[in-house]
C-alpha positions in Angstrom: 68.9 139.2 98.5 67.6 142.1 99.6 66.5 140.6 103.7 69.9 138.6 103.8 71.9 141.9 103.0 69.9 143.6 106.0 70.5 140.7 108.4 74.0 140.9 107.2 74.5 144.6 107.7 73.1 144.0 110.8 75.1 141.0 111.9 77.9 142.7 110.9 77.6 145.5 114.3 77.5 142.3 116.8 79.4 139.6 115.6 83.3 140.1 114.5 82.6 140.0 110.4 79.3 139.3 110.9 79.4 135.4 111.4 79.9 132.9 114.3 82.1 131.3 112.2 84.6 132.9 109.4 83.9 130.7 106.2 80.5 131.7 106.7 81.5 135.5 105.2 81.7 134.4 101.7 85.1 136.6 101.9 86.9 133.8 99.6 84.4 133.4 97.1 82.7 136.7 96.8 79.0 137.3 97.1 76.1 137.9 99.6 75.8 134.8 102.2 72.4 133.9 102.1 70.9 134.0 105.7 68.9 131.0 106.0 65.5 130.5 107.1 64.4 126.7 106.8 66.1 123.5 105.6 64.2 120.2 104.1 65.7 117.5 102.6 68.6 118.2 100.1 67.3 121.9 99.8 68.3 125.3 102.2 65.4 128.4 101.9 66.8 132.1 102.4 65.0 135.0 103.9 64.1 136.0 100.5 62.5 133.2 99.7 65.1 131.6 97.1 65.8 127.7 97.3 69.3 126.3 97.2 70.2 122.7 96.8 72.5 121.9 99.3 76.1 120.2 99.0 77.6 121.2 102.5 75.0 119.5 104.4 76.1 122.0 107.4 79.7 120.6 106.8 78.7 117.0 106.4 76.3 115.9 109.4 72.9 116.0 107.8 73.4 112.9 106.0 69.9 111.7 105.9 68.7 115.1 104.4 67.3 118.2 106.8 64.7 118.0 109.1 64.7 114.3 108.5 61.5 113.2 110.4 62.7 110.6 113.0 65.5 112.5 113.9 63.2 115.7 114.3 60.7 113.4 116.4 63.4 112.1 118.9 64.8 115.5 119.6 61.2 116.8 120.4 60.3 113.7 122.9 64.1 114.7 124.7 63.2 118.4 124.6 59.6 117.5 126.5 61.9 115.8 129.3 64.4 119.0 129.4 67.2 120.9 127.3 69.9 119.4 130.0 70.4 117.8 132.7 74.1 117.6 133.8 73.7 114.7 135.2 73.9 110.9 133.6 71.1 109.4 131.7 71.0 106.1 129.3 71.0 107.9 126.6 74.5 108.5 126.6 75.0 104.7 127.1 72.6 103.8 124.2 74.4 106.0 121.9 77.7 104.6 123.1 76.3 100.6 122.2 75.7 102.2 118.8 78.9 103.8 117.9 80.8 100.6 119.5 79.1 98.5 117.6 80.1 100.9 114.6 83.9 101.0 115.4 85.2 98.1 116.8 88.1 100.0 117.9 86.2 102.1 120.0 86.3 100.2 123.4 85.5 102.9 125.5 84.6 106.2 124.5 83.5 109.9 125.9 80.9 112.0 124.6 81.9 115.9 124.2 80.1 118.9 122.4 82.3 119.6 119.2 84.7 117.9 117.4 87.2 120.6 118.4 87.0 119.4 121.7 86.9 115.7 121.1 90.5 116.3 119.3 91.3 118.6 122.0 90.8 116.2 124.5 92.3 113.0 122.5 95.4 114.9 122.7 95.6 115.6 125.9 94.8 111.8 126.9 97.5 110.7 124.4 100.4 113.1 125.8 99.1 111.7 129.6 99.2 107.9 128.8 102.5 108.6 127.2 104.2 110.5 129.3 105.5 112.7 126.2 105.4 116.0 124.3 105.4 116.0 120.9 102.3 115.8 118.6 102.7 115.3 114.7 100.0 116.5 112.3 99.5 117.3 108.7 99.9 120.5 106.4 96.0 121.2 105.6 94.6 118.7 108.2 92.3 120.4 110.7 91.7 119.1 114.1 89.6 121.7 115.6 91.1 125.3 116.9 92.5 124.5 119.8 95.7 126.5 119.9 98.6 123.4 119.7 96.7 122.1 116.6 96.3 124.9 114.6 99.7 125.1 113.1 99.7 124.6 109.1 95.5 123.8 109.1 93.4 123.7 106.5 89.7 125.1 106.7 89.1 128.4 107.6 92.6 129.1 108.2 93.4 128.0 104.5 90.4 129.9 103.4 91.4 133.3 104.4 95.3 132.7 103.6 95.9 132.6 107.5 99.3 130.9 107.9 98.3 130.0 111.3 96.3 132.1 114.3 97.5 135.3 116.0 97.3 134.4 120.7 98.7 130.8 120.4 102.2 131.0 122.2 105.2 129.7 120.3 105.6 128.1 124.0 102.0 126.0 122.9 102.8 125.3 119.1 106.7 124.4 119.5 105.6 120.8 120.2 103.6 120.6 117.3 105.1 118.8 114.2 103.5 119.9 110.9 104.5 117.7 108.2 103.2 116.8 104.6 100.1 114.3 104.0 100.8 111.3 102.5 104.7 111.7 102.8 106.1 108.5 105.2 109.6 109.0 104.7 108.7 113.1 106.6 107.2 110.9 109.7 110.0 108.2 110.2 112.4 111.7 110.2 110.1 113.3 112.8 110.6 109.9 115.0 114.5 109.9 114.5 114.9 113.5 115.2 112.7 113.0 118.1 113.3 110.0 120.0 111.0 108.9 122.9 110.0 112.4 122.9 106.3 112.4 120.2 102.8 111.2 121.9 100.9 110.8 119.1 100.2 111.0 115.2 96.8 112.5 114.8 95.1 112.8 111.1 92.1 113.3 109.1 92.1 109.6 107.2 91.0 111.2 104.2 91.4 114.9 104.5 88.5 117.2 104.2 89.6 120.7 105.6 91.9 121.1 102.4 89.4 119.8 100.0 89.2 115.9 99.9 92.9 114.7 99.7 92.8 110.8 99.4 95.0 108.9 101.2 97.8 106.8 99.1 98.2 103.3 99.2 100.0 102.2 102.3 100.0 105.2 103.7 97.6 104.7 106.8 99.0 101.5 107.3 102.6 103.0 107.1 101.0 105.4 109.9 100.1 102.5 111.9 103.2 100.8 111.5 105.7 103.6 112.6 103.7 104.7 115.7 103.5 101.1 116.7 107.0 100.5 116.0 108.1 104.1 118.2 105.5 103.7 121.5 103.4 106.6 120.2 99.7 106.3 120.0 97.7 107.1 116.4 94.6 109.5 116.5 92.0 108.9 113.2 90.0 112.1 112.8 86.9 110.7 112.0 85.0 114.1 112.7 84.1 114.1 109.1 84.8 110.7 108.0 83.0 108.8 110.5 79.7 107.1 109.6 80.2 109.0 106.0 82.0 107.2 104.2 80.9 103.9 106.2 79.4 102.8 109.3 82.8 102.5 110.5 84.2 105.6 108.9 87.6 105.1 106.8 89.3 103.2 109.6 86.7 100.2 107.8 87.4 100.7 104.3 91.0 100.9 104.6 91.6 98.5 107.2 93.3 100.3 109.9 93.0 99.5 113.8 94.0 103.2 115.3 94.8 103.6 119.2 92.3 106.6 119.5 89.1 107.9 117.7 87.6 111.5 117.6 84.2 111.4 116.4 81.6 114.3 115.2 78.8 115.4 113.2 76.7 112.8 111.8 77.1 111.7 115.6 75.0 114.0 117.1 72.0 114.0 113.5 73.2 117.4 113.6 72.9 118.7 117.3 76.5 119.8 119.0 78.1 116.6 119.7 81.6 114.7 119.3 83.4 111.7 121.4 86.7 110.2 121.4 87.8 107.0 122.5 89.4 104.0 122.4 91.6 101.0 123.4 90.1 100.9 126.8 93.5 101.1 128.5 94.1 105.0 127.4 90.5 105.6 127.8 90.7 104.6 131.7 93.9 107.3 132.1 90.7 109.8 132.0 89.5 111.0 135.0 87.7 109.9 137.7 89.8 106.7 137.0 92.8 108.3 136.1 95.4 111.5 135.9 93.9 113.1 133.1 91.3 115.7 133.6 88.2 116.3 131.0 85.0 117.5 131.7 81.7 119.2 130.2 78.5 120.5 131.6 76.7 119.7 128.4 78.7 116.5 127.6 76.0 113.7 126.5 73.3 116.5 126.3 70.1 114.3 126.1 68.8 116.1 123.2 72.0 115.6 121.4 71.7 111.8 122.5 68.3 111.1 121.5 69.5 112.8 117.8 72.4 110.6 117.6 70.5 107.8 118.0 67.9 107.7 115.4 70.7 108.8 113.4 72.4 106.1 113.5 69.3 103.2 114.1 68.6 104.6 110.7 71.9 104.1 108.9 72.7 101.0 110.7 68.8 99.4 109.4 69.0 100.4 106.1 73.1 100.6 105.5 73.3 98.6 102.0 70.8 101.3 100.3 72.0 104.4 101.9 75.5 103.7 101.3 74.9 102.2 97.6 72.7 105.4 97.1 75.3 107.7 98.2 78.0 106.5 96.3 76.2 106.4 92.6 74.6 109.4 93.7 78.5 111.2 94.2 80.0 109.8 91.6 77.5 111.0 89.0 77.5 114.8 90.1 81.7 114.9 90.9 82.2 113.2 87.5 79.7 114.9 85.4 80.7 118.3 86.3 84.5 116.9 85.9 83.6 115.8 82.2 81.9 119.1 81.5 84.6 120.8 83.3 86.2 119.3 80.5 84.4 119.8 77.5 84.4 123.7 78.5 88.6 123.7 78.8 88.5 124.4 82.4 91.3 122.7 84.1 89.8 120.9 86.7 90.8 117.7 89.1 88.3 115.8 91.2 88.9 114.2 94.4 86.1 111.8 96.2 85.5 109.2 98.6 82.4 107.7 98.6 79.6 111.4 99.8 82.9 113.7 100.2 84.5 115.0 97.1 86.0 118.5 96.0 86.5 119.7 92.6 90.3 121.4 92.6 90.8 124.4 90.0 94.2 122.8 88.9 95.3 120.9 85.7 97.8 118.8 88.7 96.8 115.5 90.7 96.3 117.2 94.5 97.2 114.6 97.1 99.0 117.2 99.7 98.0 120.8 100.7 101.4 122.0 98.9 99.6 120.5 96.2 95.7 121.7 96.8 97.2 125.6 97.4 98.0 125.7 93.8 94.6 125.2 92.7 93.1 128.9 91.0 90.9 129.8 93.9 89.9 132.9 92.0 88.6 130.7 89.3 86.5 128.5 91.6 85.1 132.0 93.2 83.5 132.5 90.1 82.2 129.4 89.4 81.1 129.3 93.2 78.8 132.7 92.3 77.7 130.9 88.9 76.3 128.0 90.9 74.6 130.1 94.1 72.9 132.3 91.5 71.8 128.8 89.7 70.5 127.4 93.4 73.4 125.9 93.8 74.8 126.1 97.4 78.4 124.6 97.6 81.0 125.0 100.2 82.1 128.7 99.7 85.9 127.8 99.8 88.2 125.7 97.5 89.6 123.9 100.4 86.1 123.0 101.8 84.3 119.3 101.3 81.4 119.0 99.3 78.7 116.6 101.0 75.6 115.1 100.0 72.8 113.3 101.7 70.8 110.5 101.2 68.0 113.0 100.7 69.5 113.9 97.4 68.3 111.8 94.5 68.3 111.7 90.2 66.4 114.8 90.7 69.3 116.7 92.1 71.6 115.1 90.1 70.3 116.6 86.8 69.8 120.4 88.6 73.5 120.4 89.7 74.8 119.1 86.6 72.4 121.5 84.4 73.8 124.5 86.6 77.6 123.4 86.6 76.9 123.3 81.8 76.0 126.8 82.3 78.6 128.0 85.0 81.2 126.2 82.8 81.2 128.5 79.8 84.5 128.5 77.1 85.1 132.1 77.8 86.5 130.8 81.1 89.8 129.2 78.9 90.8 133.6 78.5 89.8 134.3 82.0 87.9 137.3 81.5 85.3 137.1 83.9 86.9 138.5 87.3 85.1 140.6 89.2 82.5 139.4 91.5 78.8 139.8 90.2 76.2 142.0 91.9 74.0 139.0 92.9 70.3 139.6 93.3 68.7 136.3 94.8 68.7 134.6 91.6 68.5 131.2 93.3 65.2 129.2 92.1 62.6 130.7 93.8 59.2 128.6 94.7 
């Protein structure tokens, strides 16, 4: 590790903690980050010239593996015509067919550069169609960190034991309800407390900025029915769900017709992309047809565009096997490390939909925050080390997703399951092992 821990030291004089973004320290797991040179398929190469298999899949867009060849191709055909152009091109219109087509629900939309933005601006849009303040979301449910949304988020925020972010006005966050996932009666209080007064009911459909929380049954539909029933418009966050867990995100597999959309990741093949959008009556309140203002000079950036779309030709062609593929392929490494979690006397609980699952420290079933908080993060710390100096890259936080991709095959199946046997040891049941390990770039090197 001996390169990273330079690049690190160096980082470490220019950027605040040495990152551009704060689970990127390692601070909650312990450890050296890797810096990273090259990514292929399911596998991330350091500096030093150890390989990783990779479950974050840079925090879930690389679903058809890194450097996946037609998405790499499209990018470098864009690039010839330009980085940018600020101005509009049909790209932005052919990758607008495409996610239509994807979510039906989506009858207009607008292209941003981040999923912090798209939920930004959803929320904006919903308090101008409505006419009203108030915005509910959920305890461990991230929505980007614009300041009236980061109030009780998961993520980073959770990470670092961050109850909430220091320069956000009480002014800004006093008309933001936090209230507990999967808890209906909590919303239909927030209505009657509240009368006329909420916009909108924005969440993550199944969470992944707390660890994967599931949603219960009825509970989306409850959603649904409460905001329909009290005027207020429902937000899906589908920055991590959409085109993940289906072509049409969860809003397909659990049936639910929401008033607003925020897209991200897999939407841009992994350049800086996001949209929202919508029942094309909110959607025209935007400006230049309506009162609410939104705008971005890179919005639609053709490179982003032309990544997008091969993205998505791909997984729209060849949907039955990638989706098929990525479901076996998940279950068999969250539930084999679950049953050797077992064998070894860890307590463990495993949460997954379809390619996005978290394995939870804790003996308890997790299907809030209150609940994923009491999970022994110092435990998963060490088992995060185990598994980095195995070449094993997982999220570097308990309240993180894990992702795969469809690069990821029986081959990494048996490595991550081989590394979890041996990170899984008995001596774990008397909790001895406690202090972080010096690592030394243990990670299989080729």
């Amino acid at each position: 590790m001996e390169r990273s821990r330079k690049l690190q030291a160096r980082a470490a004089g220019l950027l605040p903690g040495g990152v551009d973004s704060p689970v990127r320290a390692f601070r909650a797991v312990g450890g050296d980050p890797p810096f990273v040179a090259r990514a292929q398929g399911a596998y991330l190469w350091d500096v030093d010239g150890n390989r990783y298999l990779d479950c974050f899949g840079s925090w879930g867009p690389m679903i058809l593996g890194h450097a996946f060849p037609p998405v790499v191709e499209a990018i470098r055909e864009a690039a010839a015509k330009s980085a940018s152009f600020g101005a509009s091109h049909a790209g932005e219109g052919d990758l607008a067919e495409l996610v239509r087509r994807c979510f039906p629900s989506v009858e207009r939309l607008r292209f941003v550069s981040s999923g912090t933005e798209a939920c930004m601006s959803a929320i904006r849009l919903a308090r101008g169609f409505t006419g009203r303040k108030f915005v509910i979301k959920f305890e461990g449910c991230y929505h980007g960190h614009a300041d009236a949304l980061l109030v009780k988020a998961g993520s980073g925020i959770a990470t670092l034991g961050i109850p909430g972010s220091a320069g956000i006005p009480e002014e800004t966050a006093m008309h933001t309800l936090a209230l507990p996932y999967n808890d209906l009666q909590a919303v239909e209080t927030a209505f009657a407390l509240h009368p006329g007064q909420i916009a909108c009911v924005i969440v993550e459909p199944v969470v992944g900025n707390a660890g994967t929380i599931v949603p219960e049954t009825g509970y989306l539909a409850g959603l649904r029915r409460i905001t329909r029933e009290h005027g207020a418009l429902l937000i899906l966050d589908e920055v991590m769900t959409g085109f993940r867990l289906s072509l049409g995100g969860a809003q397909q597999i659990y049936g639910i017709d929401p008033d607003l959309t925020t897209l991200g990741k897999i939407l841009g093949g992994g350049l800086p992309c996001g949209a929202f959008g919508g029942r094309a009556d909110v959607m025209e309140f935007l400006a230049p047809l309506g009162p609410v203002y939104q705008a971005g000079t890179l919005s639609g950036n053709p490179l982003a565009m032309a990544a997008g779309i091969a993205t998505l030709r791909h997984l729209i062609e060849h949907q039955g096997e990638i989706y098929t593929e990525l479901e076996n392929t998940t279950a068999a490494i969250a539930d084999g490390v679950t049953e050797l979690a077992r064998e070894a006397g860890v307590a463990m609980t495993t949460n997954r939909v379809g390619s996005m699952w978290t394995w939870f420290f804790t003996a308890d079933a997790v299907t809030d925050f209150a609940q994923a908080s009491k999970s022994d993060t110092d435990r998963f710390g060490r088992f995060h080390r185990r598994m980095m100096e195995a070449g094993v890259w997982l999220p570097p936080s308990q309240f993180e997703a894990a992702f795969l991709s469809a690069a990821h095959g029986p081959v990494e199946v048996a490595l991550l399951l081989e590394a979890a046997r041996e990170a899984l040891p008995n001596e774990w049941q008397s909790g001895t092992i406690s202090a972080a390990p010096e690592t030394s770039g243990s990670g299989n090197r080729i």
